[in-house]
TIVOZA-107458 format. One line per field, with one value per residue (C-alpha): residue in one letter; residue number from 1; x, y, z. Coordinates in steps of 0.02 Angstrom, whole numbers, plus 50000, padded with zeros to 5 digits. Each point is the difference from the previous one (the first is absolute). Last residue first. Example, Ala and Ser with C-alpha at 12.3 -4.5 7.8 and 13.67 -1.06 7.14 Angstrom:
2
code = S, A
pos = 2, 1
c1 = 50684, 49931
c2 = 49947, 49828
c3 = 50357, 50033
This chain:
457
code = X, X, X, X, X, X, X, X, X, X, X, X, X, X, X, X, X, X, X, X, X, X, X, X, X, X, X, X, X, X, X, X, X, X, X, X, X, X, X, X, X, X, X, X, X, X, X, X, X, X, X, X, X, X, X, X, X, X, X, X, X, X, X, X, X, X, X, X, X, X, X, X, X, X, X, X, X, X, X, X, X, X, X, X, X, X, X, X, X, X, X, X, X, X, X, X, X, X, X, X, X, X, X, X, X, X, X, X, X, X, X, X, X, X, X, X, X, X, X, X, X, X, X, X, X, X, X, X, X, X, X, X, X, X, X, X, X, X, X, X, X, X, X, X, X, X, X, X, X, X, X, X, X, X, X, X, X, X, X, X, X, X, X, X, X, X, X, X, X, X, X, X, X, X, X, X, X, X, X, X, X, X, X, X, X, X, X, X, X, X, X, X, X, X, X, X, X, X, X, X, X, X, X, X, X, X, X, X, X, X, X, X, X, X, X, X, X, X, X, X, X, X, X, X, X, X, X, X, X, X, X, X, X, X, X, X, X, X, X, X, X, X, X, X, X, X, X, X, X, X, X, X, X, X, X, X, X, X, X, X, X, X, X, X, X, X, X, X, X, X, X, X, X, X, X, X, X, X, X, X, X, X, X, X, X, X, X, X, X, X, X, X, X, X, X, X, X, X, X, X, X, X, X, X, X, X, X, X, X, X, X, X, X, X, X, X, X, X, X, X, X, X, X, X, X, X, X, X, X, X, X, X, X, X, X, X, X, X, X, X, X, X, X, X, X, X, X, X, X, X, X, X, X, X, X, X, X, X, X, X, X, X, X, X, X, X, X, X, X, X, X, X, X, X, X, X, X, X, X, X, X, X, X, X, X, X, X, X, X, X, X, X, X, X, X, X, X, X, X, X, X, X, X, X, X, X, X, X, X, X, X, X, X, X, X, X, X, X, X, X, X, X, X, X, X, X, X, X, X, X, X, X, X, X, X, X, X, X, X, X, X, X, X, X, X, X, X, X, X, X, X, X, X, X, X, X, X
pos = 457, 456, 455, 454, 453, 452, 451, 450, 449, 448, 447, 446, 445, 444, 443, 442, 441, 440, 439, 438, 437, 436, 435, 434, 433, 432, 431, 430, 429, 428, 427, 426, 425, 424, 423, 422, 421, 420, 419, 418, 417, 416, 415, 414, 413, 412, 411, 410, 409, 408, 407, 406, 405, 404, 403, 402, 401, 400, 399, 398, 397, 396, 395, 394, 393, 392, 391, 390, 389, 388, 387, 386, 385, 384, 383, 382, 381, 380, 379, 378, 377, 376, 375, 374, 373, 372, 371, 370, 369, 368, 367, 366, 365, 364, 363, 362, 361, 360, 359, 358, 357, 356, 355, 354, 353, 352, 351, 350, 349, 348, 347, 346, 345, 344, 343, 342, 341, 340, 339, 338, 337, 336, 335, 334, 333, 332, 331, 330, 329, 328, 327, 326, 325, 324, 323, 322, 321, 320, 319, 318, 317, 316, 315, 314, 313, 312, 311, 310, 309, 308, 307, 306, 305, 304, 303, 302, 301, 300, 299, 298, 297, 296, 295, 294, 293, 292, 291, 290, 289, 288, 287, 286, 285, 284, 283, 282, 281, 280, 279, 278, 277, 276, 275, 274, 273, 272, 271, 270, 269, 268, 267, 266, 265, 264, 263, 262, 261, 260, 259, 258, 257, 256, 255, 254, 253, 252, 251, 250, 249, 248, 247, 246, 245, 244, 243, 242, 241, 240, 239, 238, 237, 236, 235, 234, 233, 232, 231, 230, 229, 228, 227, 226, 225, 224, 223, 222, 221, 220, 219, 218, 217, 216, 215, 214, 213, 212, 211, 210, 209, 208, 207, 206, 205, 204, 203, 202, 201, 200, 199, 198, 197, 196, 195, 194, 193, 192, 191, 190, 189, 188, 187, 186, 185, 184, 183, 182, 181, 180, 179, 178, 177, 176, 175, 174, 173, 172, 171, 170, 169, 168, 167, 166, 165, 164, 163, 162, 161, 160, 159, 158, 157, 156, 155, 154, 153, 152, 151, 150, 149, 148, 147, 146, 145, 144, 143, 142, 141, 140, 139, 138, 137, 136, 135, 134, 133, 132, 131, 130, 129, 128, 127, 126, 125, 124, 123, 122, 121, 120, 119, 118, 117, 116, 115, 114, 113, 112, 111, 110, 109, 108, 107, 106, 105, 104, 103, 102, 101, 100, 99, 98, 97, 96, 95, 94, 93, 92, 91, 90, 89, 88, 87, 86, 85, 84, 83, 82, 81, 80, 79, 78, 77, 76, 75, 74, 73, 72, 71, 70, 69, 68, 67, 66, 65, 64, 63, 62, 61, 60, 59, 58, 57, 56, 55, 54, 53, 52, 51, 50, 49, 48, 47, 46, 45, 44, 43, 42, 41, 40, 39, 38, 37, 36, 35, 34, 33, 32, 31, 30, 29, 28, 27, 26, 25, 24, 23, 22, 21, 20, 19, 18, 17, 16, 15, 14, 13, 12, 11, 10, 9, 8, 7, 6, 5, 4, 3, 2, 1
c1 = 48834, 50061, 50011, 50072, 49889, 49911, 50112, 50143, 49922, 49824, 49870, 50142, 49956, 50174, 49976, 50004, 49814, 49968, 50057, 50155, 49969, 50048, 50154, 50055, 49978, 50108, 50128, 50014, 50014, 50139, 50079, 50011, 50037, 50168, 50043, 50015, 50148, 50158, 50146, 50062, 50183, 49971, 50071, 49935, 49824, 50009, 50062, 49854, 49872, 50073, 49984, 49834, 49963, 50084, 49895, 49826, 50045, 49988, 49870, 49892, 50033, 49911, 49858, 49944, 49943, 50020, 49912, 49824, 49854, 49961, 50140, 50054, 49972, 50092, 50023, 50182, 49957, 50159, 50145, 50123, 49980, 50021, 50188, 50064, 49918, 50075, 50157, 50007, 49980, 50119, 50102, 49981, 50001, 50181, 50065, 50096, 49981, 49867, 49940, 49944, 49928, 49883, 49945, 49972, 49928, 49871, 49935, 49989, 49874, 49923, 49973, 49970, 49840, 49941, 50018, 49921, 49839, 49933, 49907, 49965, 50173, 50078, 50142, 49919, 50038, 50071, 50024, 50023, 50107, 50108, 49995, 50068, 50147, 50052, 49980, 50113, 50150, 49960, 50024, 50152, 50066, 49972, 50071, 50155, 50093, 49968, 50126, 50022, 50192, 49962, 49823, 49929, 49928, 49980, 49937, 49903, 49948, 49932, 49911, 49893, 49967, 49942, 49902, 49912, 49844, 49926, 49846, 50042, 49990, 50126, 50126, 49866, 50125, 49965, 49938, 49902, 49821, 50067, 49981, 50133, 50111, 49988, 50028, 50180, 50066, 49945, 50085, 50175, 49977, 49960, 50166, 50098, 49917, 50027, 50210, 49971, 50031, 50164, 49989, 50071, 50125, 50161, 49959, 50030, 49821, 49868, 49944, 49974, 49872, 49911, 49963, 49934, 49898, 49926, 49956, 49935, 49891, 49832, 49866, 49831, 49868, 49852, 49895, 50041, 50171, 50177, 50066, 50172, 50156, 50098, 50180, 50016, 49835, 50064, 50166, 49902, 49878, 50173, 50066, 49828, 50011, 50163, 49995, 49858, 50066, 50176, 49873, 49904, 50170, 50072, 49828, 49964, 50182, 49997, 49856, 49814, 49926, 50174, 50098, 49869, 50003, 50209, 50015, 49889, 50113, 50156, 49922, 49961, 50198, 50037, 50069, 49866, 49958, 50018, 49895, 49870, 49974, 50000, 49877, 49891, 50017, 49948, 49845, 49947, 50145, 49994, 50206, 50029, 49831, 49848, 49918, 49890, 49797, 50026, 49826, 50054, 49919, 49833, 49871, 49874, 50115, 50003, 49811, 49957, 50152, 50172, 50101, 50172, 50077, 50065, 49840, 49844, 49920, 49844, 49889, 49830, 49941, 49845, 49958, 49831, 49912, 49858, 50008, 49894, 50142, 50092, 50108, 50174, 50004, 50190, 49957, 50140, 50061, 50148, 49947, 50001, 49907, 49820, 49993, 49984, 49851, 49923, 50099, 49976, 50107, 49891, 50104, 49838, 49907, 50144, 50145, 49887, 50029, 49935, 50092, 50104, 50076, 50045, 50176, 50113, 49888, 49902, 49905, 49868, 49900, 50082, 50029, 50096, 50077, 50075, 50065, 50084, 50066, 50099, 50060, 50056, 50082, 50122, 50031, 50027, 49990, 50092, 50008, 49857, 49867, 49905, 49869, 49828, 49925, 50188, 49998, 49790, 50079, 50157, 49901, 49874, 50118, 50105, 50073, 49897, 49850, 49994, 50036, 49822, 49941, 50160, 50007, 49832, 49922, 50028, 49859, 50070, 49880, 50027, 49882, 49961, 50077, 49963, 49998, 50124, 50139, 50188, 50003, 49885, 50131, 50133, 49917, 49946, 50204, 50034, 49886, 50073, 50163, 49943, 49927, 50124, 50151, 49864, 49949, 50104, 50171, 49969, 50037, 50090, 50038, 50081, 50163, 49984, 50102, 49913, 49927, 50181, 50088, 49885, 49889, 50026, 49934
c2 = 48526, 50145, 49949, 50105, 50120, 50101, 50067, 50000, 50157, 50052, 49998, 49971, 50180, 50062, 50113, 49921, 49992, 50171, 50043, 50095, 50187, 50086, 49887, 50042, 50183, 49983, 49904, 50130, 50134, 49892, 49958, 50213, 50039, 49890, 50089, 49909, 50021, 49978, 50101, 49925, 49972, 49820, 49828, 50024, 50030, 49825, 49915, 50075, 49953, 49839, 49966, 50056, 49884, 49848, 50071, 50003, 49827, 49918, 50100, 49931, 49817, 50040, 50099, 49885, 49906, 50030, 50148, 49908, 50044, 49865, 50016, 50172, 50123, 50159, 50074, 50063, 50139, 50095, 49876, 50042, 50197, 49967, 49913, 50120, 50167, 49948, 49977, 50151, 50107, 49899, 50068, 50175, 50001, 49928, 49818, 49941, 49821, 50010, 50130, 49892, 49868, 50101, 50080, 49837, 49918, 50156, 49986, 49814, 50022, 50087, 49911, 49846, 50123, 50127, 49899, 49860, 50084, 50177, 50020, 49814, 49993, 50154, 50073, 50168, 50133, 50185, 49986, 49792, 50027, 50126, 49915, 49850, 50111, 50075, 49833, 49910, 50144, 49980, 49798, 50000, 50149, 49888, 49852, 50066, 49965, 49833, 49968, 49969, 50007, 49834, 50004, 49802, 50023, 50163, 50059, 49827, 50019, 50183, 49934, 49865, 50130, 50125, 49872, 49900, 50096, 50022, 49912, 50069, 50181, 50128, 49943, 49935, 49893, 49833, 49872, 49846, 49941, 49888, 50088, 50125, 49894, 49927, 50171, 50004, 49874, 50024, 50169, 49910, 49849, 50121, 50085, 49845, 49938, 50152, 49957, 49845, 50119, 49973, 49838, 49859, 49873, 50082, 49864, 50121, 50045, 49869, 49920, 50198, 49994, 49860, 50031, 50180, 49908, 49872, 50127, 50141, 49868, 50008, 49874, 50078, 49909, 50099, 49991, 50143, 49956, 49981, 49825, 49945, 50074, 50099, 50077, 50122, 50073, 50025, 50077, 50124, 50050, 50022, 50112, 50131, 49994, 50073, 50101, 50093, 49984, 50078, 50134, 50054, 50005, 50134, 50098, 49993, 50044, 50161, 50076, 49979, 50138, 50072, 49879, 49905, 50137, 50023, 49824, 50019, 50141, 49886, 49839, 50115, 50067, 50156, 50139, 50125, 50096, 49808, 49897, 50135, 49976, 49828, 49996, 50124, 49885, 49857, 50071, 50081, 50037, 50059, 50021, 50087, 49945, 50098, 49960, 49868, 50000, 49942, 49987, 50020, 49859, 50058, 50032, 49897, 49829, 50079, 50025, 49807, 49945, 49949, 49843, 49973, 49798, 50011, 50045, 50115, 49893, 50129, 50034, 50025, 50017, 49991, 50035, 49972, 49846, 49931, 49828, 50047, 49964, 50143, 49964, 50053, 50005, 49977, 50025, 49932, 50052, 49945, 50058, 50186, 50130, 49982, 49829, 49871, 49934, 49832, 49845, 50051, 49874, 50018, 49993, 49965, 49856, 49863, 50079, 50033, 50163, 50044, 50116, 49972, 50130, 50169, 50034, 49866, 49904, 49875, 49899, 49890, 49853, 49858, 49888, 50098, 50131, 49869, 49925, 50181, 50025, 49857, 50007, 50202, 49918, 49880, 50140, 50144, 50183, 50128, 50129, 49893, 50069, 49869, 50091, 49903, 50097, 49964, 49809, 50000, 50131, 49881, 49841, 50082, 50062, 49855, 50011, 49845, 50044, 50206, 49974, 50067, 50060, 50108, 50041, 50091, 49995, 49936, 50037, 49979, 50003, 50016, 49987, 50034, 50202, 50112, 50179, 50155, 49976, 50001, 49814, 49956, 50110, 49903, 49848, 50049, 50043, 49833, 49924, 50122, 49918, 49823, 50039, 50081, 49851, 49867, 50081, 50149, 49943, 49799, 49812, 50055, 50092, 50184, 50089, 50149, 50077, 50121, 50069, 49995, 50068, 50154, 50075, 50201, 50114
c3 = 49601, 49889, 49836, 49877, 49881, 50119, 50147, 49854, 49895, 50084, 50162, 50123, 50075, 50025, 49874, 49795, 50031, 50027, 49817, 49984, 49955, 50158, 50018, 49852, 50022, 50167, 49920, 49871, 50132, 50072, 49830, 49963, 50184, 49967, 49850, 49832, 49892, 50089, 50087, 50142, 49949, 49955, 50027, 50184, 49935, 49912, 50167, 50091, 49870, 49992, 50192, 50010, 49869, 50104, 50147, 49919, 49915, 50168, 50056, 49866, 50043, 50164, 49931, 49861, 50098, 50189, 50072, 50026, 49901, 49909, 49860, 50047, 49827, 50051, 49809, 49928, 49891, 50051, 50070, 49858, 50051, 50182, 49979, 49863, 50103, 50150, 49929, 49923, 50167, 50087, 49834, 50024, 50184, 49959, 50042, 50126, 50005, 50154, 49926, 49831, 50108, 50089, 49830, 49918, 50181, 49987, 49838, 50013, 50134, 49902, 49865, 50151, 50058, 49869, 49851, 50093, 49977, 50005, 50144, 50070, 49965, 50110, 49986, 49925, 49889, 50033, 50199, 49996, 49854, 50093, 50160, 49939, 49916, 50156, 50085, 49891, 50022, 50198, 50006, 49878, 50089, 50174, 49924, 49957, 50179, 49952, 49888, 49821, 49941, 49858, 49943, 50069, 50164, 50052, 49812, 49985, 50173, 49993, 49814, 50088, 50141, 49905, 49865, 50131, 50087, 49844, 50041, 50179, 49953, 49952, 50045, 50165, 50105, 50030, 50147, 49956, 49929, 49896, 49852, 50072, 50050, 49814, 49932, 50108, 49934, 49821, 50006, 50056, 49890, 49861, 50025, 50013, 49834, 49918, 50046, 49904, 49845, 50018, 49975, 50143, 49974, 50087, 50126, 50140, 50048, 49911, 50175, 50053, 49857, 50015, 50186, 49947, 49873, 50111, 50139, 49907, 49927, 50102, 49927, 49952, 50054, 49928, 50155, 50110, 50103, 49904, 50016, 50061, 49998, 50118, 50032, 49836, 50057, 50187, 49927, 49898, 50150, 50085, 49861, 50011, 50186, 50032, 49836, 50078, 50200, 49927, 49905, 50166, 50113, 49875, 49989, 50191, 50026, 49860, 50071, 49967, 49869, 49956, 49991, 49886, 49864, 50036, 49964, 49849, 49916, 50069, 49898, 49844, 49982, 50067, 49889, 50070, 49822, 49912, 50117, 50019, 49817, 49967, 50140, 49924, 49840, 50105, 50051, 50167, 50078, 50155, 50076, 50140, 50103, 50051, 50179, 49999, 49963, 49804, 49896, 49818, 49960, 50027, 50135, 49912, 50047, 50166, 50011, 49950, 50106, 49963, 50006, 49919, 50034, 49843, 49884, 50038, 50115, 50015, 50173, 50024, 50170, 50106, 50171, 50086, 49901, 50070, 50086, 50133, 50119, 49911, 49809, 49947, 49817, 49869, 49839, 49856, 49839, 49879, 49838, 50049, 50046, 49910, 50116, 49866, 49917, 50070, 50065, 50158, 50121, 50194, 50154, 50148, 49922, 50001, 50122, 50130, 50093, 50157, 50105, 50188, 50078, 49915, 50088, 49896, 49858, 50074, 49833, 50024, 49894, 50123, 49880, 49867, 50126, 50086, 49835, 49959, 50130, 50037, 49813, 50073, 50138, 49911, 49848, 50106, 49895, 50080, 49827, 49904, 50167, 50099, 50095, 49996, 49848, 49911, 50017, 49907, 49875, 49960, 50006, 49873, 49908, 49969, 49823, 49929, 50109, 49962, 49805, 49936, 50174, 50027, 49810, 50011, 50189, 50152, 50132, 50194, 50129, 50204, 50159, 50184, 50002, 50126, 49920, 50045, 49866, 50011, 50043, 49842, 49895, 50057, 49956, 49818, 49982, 50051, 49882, 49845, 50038, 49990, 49838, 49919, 50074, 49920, 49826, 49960, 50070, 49952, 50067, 50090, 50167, 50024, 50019, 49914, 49868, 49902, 50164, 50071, 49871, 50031, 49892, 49978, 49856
């Protein structure tokens, strides 16, 4: 099994991974497949269905899908032109994507929400239809925003997980004990086992120059949270506070006044930071998706910032340790909340910044391998309830606390020799089951838990 640090990883737009960067992904997809085809094209449809219709407004989708059918893509996305876009697109009823001329498409009859039964794929479906002059439809797609950015077809979703076109790699671990194991029989630690993956597929300069850009981006999107205030968009008025604690904070510095336990609060000003980019609509890094987007880089700048020896020459085994175990509980699980909650997304997410954090102090596979477990097995259960849809409450505060648990986990692990109770697999597997049994409207559907008993207007 092979998933690159840079599909766990991806640079991306907010407010969400599965329901605006999906979506807009999917489009462009549609398009290429319109250029590949024989027909003459006059007009597009887009059909959201499941969580994408139930949460589409409050997360986006429709902006992303309408942005993605006329060739915006989360990777180059341009703010300024894209709004441009957008409101041309709104009063003029047309869309030009690149190399198919000009297709009509009106925002208000042509991108339908279903609210009936989901897609039998996955929560998070969507039909993309290419229509003649007649209006009849030629070309038809149905695609699946399977969580972090990850898009697949109807057949590929049928094709398996176990689909990998790309020459083998050293190291395919499958599970974390096989990991464990390989680990041990090569004496490489799980960032070198990953390195070698990547090496292998891309080279080592695309891989080295691909993690600086990561980090690059993931600690600026920090800075630009910890720089602004205002208003988060969508209706509930949430007020950004990165800003006011952060400012709180370095006022405290030197006065010998502060708790220890103030050090959470740099943490969740971090995470927070980056959360409320993502609300706003703003660049982030998928780890693993943007409603999680905080925890890796909240816990990279507590460890860079605040552990005495950190440098940044660790960030890239930080990076490639949190990958390895992303990928594992997106190959054995999910990370994705319309799938199996919030469990699957900032647990995660926590999973990874424990493990990350443990390499980057040295620790053994052994105990990365705890610390995982520790930080995803006090997530399990957690529901994805966003109060009307938008990725702000509870989900900014909830990062927050994702990192300063990560950060526990890690430090517990360290304490240890690596030898504990419950396996990794086992709380991934459990995660899994628990996901499979939660209700539909603890998923990213706002229909239960906080989307229904706070206000939300």
């Amino acid at each position: 099994m092979f998933l690159s640090v840079f599909e766990m990883f991806k640079v991306g737009i907010g407010p969400s991974s599965s329901h605006t960067m999906g979506p807009m992904v999917a489009a462009a997809r549609f398009l290429e497949t319109m250029r590949g085809s024989p027909f003459e094209f006059k007009g597009l449809q887009a059909n959201l269905h499941g969580s994408l219709a139930f949460t589409g407004v409050g997360h986006a989708t429709d902006r992303a899908t309408i942005l993605g059918l006329a060739g915006f893509t989360p990777e180059s996305y341009d703010a300024a032109r894209a709004e441009a876009e957008f409101a041309r697109i709104q009063s003029e009823k047309t869309i030009c994507p690149e190399g198919l001329g000009t297709l009509s498409f009106d925002p208000k009859s042509d991108l339908v929400f279903d609210f009936g039964p989901n897609l039998p794929g996955h929560a998070n479906g969507m039909v993309l239809r290419a229509r003649d002059a007649q209006g009849d439809v030629i070309l038809s797609e149905t695609y699946y925003s399977i969580g972090g950015g990850f898009v697949v077809t109807e057949a590929e979703l049928a094709e398996g997980r176990d689909k990998d076109d790309g020459p083998p790699v050293p190291y395919p671990f499958k599970s974390a004990s096989e990991m464990l194991e390989m680990a041990a029989s090569s004496g490489k630690t799980i960032a070198d086992m990953k390195r070698a993956n990547e090496v292998s597929r891309g080279g080592h300069d695309r891989l080295e120059k691909g993690l600086d850009r990561i980090w690059q981006v993931m600690n600026d999107c920090i800075d630009r949270g910890l720089e602004s205030g205002g208003t988060l968009p969508g209706g509930l008025n949430v007020r950004r506070r990165a800003q006011n604690i952060h400012e709180a904070l370095l006022a405290e510095r030197g006065r010998n006044l502060s708790a220890p336990h103030t050090i959470n609060d740099w943490m969740s000003a971090y995470a927070m930071a980056v959360n409320e980019e993502n609300a706003a609509g703003n660049q982030v890094v998928t780890a693993p998706t943007n409603g999680a987007a905080g925890v890796v880089p909240a816990v990279i700048r507590y460890w860079l910032d605040h552990v005495p020896g950190a440098t940044r020459a660790g960030v890239p085994d930080f990076l490639l340790t949190a990958s390895a175990i992303g990928g594992l509980v997106k190959y054995n699980a999910s990370i994705s909340g319309a799938e199996a909650g919030c469990q699957a997304e900032v647990g995660s997410a926590a999973a990874m910044a424990a493990a990350g954090l443990c390499a980057a102090m040295k620790g053994t596979p052994e105990q990365i391998e705890n610390a995982a477990e520790i930080a995803l097995e006090h997530h399990l259960g957690m529901t994805c309830d966003p109060v009307k849809g938008l990725v702000q409450v509870p989900c900014i505060e909830r990062n927050g606390l994702g990192a300063i648990k990560a950060v526990s986990a890690a430090s517990l692990a360290l304490r240890g020799d690596g030898d504990h109770f419950v396996p990794l697999d086992a709380v991934i597997e459990t995660m899994r089951q628990t996901g499979a049994d939660m209700h539909e409207k603890y998923k990213e559907t706002s229909l239960g838990g906080l989307a229904v008993n706070v206000p939300n207007c």
